[in-house]
N, C-alpha and C positions, 0 to 999 in steps of 0.2 A: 674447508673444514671450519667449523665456526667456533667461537672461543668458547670455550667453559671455565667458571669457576673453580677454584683449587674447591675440594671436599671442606677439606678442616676450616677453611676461611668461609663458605655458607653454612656451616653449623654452627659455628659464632655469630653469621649476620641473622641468624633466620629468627632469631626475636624481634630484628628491627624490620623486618620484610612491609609488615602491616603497615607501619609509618611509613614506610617510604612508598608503597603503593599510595596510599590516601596522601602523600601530599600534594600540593597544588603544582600544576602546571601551567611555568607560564610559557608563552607562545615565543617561537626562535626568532632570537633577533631583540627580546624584550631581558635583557642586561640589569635593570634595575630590579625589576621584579625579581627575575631568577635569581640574583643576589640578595633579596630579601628573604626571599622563599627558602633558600640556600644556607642563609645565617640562620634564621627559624629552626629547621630542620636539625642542624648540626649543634646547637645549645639546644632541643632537647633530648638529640642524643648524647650529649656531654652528662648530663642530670643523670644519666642511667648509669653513665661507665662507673664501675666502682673506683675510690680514691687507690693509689698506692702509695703507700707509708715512704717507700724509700725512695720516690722519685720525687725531685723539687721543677720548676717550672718558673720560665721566665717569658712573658708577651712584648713583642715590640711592635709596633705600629708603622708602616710605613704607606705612601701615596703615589697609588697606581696614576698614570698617564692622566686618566678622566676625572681626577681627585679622588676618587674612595678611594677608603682608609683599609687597608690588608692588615691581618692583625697574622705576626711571625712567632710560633711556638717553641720554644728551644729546651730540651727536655735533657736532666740529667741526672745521673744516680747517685745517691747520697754515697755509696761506698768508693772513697776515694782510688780504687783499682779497679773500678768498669768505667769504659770504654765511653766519650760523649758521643750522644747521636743528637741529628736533628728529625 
């Protein structure tokens, strides 16, 4: 049986569908590109997601094996009675 997508989770993606068809593919095995292509991709889907007021954010930076830089998102709710998540 082959996987499918939850419904409600492709009617959320399916404005990004078009960019992520047109983006570039790099060839398996090609690590840096696809990490370019990769970063690209995902800041300018960031540009799209709308801000939320009551969520603050914190980036930390850390160094994979091959030296790139991984950047760690850690996401939490301004109301001090919800829950932190990563």
């Amino acid at each position: 049986m082959p996987l499918s997508l939850d419904s409600e989770y492709l009617m959320a993606i399916e404005p990004y569908m078009p960019v992520l068809a047109n983006a570039p593919k790099a060839p398996i095995g090609d690590i840096k590109n696809r990490r370019t292509a990769v970063d690209g991709l995902f800041n300018l889907l960031m540009l799209a997601w709308p801000t939320m007021g009551d969520v603050e954010h914190e980036v930390q930076t850390v160094k994979a094996e091959d030296e790139h830089e991984l950047q760690l998102y850690y996401f939490t709710k301004r109301d001090p009675r919800a829950q932190h998540s990563l």
